[in-house]
C-alpha positions in Angstrom: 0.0 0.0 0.0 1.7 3.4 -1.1 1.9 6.0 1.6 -1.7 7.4 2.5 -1.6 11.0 4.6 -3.3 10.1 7.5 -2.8 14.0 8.9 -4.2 16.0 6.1 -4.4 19.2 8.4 -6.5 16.9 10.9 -5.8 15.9 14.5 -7.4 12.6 15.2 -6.2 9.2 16.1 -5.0 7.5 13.0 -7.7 4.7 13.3 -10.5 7.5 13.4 -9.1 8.9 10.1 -8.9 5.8 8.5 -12.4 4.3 9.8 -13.5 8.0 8.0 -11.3 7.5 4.7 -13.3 3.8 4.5 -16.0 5.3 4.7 -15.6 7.7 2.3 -14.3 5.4 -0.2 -17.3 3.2 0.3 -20.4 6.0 0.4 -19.1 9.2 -1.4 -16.8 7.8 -5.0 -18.4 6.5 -7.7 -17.8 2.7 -8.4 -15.1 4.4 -11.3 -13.3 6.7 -8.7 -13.4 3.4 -5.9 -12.2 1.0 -8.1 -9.0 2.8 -9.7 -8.2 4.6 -6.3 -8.0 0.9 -5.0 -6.0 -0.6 -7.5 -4.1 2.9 -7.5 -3.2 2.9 -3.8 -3.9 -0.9 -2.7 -3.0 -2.5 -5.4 -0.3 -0.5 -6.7 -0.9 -0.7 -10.0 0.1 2.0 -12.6 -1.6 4.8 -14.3 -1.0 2.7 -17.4 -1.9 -0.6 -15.9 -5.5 0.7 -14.9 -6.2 2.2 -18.0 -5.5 -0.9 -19.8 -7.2 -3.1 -17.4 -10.8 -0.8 -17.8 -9.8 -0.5 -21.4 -9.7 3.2 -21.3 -7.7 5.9 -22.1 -4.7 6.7 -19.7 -5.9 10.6 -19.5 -9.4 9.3 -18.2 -7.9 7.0 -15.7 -5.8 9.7 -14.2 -8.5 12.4 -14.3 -11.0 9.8 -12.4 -7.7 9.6 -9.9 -7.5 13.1 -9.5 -11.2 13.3 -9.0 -11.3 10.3 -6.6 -8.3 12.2 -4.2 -10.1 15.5 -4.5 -13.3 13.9 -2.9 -11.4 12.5 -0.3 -9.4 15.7 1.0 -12.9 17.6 0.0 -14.7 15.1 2.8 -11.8 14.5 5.3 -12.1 18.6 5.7 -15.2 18.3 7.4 
């Protein structure tokens, strides 16, 4: 699993922030954003490697990434 930042301008225990990034990940992505952030981050596949896999374009894959992290930090504000 590649580094996740637990912090993110919070100061809760690190189990709190992670029961709230599951949570997250689970109620507020879309099924596109969830599944590439997972095999993004979990998984550790590629950029290239997703985009093959969904047979998509590598720009879409990234930008659905992007979007996917953006929710996340939007969310974990709050």
């Amino acid at each position: 699993m590649r580094n996740i930042p637990f912090e993110m301008g919070l100061h809760l225990p690190k189990e709190v922030q992670l029961h709230r990034l599951q949570n997250i990940i689970l109620e507020v992505l879309s099924p596109a954003q969830r599944e590439i952030l997972t095999a993004y981050y979990f998984d550790g596949q590629s950029i290239p490697q997703i985009a093959r896999s969904r047979g998509i374009h590598k720009s879409t894959a990234f930008r659905t990434l992007r979007r996917a992290e953006n929710n996340l930090r939007q969310y974990l504000k709050y």
